[in-house]
C-alpha positions in Angstrom: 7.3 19.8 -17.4 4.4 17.7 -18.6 1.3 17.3 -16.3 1.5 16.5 -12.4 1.2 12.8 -12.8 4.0 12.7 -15.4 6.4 15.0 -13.0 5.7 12.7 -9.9 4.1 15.6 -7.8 2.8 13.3 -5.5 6.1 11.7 -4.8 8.0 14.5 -4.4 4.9 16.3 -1.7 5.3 13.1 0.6 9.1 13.4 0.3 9.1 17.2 1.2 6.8 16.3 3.9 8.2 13.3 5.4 12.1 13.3 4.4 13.8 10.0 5.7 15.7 10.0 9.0 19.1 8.2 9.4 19.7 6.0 11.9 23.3 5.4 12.9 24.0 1.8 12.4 26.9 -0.4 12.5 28.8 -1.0 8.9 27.2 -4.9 8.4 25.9 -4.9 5.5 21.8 -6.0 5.6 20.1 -7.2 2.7 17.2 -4.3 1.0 13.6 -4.7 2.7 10.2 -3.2 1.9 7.4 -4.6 4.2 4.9 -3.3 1.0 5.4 -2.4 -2.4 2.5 -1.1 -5.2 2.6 -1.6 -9.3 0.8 1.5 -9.8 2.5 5.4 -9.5 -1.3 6.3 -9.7 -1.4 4.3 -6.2 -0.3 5.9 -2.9 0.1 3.7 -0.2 -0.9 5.8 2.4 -0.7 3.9 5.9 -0.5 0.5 7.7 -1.8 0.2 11.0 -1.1 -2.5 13.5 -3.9 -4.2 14.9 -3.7 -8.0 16.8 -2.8 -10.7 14.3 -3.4 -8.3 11.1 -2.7 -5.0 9.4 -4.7 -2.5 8.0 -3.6 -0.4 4.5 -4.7 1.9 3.2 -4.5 3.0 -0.5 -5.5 5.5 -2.8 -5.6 6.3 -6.6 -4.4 9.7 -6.8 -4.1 10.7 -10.5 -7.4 10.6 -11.7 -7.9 7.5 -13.7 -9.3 4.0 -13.1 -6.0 1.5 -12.7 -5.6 -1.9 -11.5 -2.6 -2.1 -8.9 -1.1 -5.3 -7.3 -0.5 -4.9 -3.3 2.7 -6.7 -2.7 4.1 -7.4 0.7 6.9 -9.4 2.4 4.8 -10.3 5.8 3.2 -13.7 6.2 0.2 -13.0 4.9 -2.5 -15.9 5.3 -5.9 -13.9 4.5 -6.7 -10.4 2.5 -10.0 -8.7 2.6 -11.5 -5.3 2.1 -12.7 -3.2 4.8 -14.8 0.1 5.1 -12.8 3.3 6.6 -14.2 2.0 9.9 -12.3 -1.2 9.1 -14.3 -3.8 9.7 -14.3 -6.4 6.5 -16.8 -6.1 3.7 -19.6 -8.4 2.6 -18.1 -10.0 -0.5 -14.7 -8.3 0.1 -12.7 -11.2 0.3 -9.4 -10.9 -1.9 -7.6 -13.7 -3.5 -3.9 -13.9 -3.0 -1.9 -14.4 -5.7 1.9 -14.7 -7.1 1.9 -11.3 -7.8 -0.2 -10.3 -4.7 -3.2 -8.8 -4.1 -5.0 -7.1 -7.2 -7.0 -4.1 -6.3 -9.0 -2.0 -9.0 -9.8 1.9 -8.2 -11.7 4.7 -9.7 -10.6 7.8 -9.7 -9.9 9.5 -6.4 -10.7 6.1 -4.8 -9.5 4.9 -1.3 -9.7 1.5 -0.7 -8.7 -0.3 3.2 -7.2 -3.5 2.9 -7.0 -5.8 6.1 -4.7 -8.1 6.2 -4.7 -11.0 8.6 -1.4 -12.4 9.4 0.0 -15.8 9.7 0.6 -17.0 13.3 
């Protein structure tokens, strides 16, 4: 019901598409983990690539709209910067970290590559 953004299309596509895969484990109980996490449903975190000493993500607004999203992520980040699809950094594309993380504004439609460069 309602329009694709408000019945989590998206969502549900990547979970049709790439279901989660159990791995047999012992019964220890390990704390919850998420190496990345996104404030925006309009926001798909698409992938993170490893590279020496950073990662790559890449994001995209997928609704339509113009949103501001914050890029949070558990990894010992030291440096954040945009990059073209080609990933080399931007003129200017320096991003400041912050408590809440990296802040990222999109268009509509708009994919945006965020290197990361990782703390030694």
């Amino acid at each position: 019901a309602g329009s694709f953004q408000d019945a989590s299309v998206i969502q549900h596509a990547y979970n049709l598409n790439f279901p989660l895969h159990t791995v047999p484990a012992s019964s220890a109980q390990c704390p919850a983990w998420s190496a990345f996490s996104v404030s925006s449903p309009a926001v798909v975190l698409e992938t993170a690539e490893d590279r020496p000493e950073a990662v790559v993500v890449r994001l995209y607004e997928a609704h339509g709209s113009t949103v501001v999203a914050w890029l949070q992520t558990s990894l010992p980040v030291k440096e954040a910067m945009l990059c073209d699809l080609l990933e080399r950094p931007a003129a200017g594309g320096r991003l400041p970290m912050e408590q809440r993380g990296v802040k990222l504004s999109f268009t509509p439609f708009r994919v945006l590559s965020v290197l990361l460069v990782l703390r030694q």
